[in-house]
N, C-alpha and C positions, 0 to 999 in steps of 0.2 A: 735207540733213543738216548741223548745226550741229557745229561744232567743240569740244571742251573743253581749257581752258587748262591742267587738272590732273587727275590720275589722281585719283578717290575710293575710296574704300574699300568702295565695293557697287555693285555694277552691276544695278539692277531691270531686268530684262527683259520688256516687256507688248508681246502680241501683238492685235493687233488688225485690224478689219475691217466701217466701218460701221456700228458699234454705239455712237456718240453717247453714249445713256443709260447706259452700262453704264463707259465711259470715264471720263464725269464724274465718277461714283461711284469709279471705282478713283483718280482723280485727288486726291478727298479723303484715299483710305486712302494715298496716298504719299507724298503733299507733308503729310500731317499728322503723319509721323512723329517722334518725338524727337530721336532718332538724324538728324542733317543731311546727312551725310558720304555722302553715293550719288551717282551720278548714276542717271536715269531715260531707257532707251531705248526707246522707242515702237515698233516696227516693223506698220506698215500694210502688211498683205499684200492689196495689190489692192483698199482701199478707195478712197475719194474723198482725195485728198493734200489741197484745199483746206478741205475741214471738219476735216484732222488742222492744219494749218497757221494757222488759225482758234482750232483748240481751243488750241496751245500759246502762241499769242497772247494769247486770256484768261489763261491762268495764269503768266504770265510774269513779274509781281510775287513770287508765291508760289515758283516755282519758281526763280529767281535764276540762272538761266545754268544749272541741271543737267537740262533736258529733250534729247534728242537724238533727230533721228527719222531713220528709215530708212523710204520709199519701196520698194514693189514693184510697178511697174507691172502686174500680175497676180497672185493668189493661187499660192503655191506651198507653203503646207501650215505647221500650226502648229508642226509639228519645223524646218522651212525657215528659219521666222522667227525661230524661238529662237536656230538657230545663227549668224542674221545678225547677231542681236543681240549674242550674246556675244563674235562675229568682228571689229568694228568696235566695240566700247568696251574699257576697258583699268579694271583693279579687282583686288582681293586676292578680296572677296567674291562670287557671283554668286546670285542668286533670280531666279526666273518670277514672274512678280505678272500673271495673265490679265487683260483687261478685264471680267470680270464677279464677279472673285473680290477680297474685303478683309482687311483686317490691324487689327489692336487698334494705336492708335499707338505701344505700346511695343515690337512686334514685331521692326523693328532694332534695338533698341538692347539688347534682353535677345539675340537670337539670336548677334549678334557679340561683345557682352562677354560669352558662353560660350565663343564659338571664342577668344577672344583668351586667356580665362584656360585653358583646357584645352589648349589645341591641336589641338582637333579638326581633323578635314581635313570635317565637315558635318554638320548636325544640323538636327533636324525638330522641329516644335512641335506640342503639341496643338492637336487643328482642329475646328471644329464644321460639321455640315452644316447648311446652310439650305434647306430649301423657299420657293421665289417665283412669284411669278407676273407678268407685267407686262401692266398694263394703259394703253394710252396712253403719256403719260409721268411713269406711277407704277408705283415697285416697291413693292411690299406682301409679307409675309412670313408667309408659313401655317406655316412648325412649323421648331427650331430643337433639334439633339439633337447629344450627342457622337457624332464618329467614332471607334469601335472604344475605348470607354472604359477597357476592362478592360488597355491598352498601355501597359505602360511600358520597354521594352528596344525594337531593333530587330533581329530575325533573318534572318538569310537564307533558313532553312529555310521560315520563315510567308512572305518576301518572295517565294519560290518560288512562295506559293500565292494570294496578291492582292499588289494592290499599297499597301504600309502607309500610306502617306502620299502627299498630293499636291504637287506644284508648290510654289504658293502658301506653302507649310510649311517649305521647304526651302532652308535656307540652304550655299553650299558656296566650298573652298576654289577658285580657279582654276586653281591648280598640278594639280587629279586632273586636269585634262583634258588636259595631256601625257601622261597612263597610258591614258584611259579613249575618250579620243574624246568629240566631239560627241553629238549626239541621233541616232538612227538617223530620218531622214526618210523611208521608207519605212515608217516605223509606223506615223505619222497619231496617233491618239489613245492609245496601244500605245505610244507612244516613251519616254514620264518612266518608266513601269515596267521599262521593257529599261534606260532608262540607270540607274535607282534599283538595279539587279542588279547593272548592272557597277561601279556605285561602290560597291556591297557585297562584291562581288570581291576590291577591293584593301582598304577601309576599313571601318571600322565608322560609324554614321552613329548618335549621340548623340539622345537624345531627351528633349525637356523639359517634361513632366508639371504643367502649372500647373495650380490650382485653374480659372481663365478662358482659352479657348483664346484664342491669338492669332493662328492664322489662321481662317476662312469661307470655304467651300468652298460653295459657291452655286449651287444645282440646280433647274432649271425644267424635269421633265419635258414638261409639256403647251403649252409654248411651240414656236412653229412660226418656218421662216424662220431670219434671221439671229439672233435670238435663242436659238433653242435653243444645249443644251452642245453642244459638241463631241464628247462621250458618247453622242449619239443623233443624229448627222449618218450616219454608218456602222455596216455588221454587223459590230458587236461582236464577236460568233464569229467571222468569218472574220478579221481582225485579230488576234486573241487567237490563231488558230490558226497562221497569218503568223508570230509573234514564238516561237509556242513551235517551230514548226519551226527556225526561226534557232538557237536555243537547241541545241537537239538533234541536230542538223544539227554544230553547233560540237565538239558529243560526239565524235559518231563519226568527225571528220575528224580529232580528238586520239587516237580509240581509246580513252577513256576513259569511267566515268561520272560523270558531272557535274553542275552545276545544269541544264541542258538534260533532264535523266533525271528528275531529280526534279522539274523541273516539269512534265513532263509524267504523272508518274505522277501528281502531284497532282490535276491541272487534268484527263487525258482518260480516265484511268482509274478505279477504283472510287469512289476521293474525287474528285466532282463538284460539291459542297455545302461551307459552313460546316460545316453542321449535321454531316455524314458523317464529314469532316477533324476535329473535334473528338472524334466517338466512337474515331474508328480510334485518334487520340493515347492517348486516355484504355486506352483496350484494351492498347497496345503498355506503357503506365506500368504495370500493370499486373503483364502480364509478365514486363516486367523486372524487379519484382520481385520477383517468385515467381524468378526465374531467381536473382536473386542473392541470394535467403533459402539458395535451397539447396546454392548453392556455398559458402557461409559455412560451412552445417553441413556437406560435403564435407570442407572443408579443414579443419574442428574435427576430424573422425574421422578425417583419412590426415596430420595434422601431424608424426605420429613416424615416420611411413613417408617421405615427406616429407621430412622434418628429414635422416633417415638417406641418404638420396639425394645430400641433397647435400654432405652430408659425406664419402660414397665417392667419388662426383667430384671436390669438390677434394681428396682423397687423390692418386687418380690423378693429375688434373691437377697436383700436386706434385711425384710421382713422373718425369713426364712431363719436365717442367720440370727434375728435377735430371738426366736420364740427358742431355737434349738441350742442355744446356750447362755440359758441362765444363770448359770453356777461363775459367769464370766468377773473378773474381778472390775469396779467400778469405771475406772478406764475403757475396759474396752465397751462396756454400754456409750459413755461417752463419745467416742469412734463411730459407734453405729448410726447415735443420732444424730452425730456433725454429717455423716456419709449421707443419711436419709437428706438432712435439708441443705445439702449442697447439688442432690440430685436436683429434689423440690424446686429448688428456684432455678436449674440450669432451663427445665422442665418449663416454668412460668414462660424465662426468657427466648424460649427458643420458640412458643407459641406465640409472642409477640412480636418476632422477624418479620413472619410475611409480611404486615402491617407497615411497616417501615420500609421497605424496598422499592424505588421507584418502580414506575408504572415502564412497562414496556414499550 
């Protein structure tokens, strides 16, 4: 592990293991950013160290002193290597940059001159998904679509029910991680979505809607081996059900309901689909409508009954006030009884409205 002589302002985190092709390629998307100011930590989890130690040798002109590698003699899980990563380097900003996943080169340099001018505590960029497939040693690219196009906010409520944004997208401050903790490494693939909940806990997480996405989120379903995501290494469901117990589990040990309640009524109960979670919303909009058309006109027909309510209350509660402090210095009697006959006559005039309103 190579040392750095100065703290940079982004710490890239890429995990890896192995995958040669896929590093090269991430190796473009990072060293060709605009933005200079990062350092770049590798962490090989249980791959070949001589072909990492190889690789940062070729790029060693390019990269100028900010590659930094971390060694793990054994695989110990892509949550494991995140947090090695971000444990041993030192940075304002922190991102995952996976080795199979790329960035548009502008990608630091707009993400951080957002956090800088805002002060966000992290913010997500639009992301497009790519289909790939590799053959040999060529990636070729079958179909290329936005993620979740119709997003432009980030909520907890929707983050309750997928997970909005990836890794690669995700730029943060490193101060939340004194509040929020590391990755849960017992998630496996399950872990950027538990941590994306708990930094939605404390923060809000900004989202920047460009015309061109600037990250690529890179998916090779029919890829086998070390190649495939990490998306289809493990059962999905039982991970997903892993993380929503954690959640819920955290409810009831608060007594409380909480995001743990709602994700799981999202995710294991009736809404089990997109498709379902959007009707139930559309349903519930709905209603509330109807609910508050008709309280509107409730409160149009009992407003004089209403009105008078609380006019005999703060009567009382005047009365109340002057029997219970008579020790009050002259003044404030004064106060009570301007208050009583400002009620009084609001009282007279508001009995003599109906009276005065045209006829329907």
């Amino acid at each position: 592990m190579s040392n750095l002589e100065s703290v940079h302002s982004v710490a890239v985190i890429t995990r890896t293991k192995d995958r040669p092709l896929f590093l090269e390629r991430a190796a473009r998307s990072v060293l060709g950013q605009h933005f200079a100011d990062f350092v770049w930590v590798i962490v090989n989890d249980g791959g070949d160290p001589v072909a990492i130690e190889a690789f940062v040798h070729r790029h060693r002109h390019d990269a100028a002193g900010r590659i930094q590698v971390i060694h793990h003699p054994s695989p110990l899980g892509m949550q494991t290597a995140s947090n090695a990563g971000i444990a041993q380097s030192e940075s304002t900003y922190v991102v995952i940059h996976d080795d199979d996943d790329t960035w548009d080169p502008t990608f630091l340099e707009c993400t951080t001159a957002h956090l800088e001018r805002t002060g966000a505590m992290g913010v997500a960029t639009a992301t497009d998904i790519v289909m790939e497939q590799v053959e040999g040693d060529e990636i070729s690219t079958l179909e290329v679509s936005r993620r979740l196009p119709e997003m432009r906010t980030i909520t907890i409520y929707r983050m309750c029910f997928e997970n909005l944004f990836n890794p690669i997208a995700f730029v943060f401050r490193r101060q939340v991680l004194e509040e929020i903790g590391l990755f849960d490494q017992d998630l496996r693939g399950f872990g950027d979505w538990d941590f994306h909940l708990r930094f939605l806990e404390r923060y809000d997480v900004d989202y920047l809607d460009t015309p061109a996405a600037l990250a690529c989120y890179h998916k090779r379903p029919q890829a086998t081996g070390d190649q495939r995501n990490s998306l289809f290494f493990d059962d999905q469901r039982v991970l997903a059900d892993k993380m929503f117990n954690k959640w819920l589990r955290a409810d009831l040990e608060r007594g409380r309901m909480g995001l743990g309640f709602v994700m799981n009524s999202l995710r294991n109960g009736p809404v089990d689909t997109r498709e379902a979670h959007d009707a139930v919303m559309a349903l519930i909009g709905e209603k509330a409508e109807l609910v508050v058309s008709t309280l509107a006109e409730q409160i149009e027909v009992d407003s004089g009954s209403l009105s008078s309510t609380v006019i005999e209350s703060s009567i009382r509660l005047e009365e109340t006030l002057g029997r219970q402090h008579q020790g009050l210095i002259p003044i404030s009697h004064r106060i009570l009884r301007r208050l009583r006959r400002a009620i009084l006559e609001f009282r007279v005039d508001l009995s003599r409205a109906p009276s005065d309103r045209p006829p329907d």
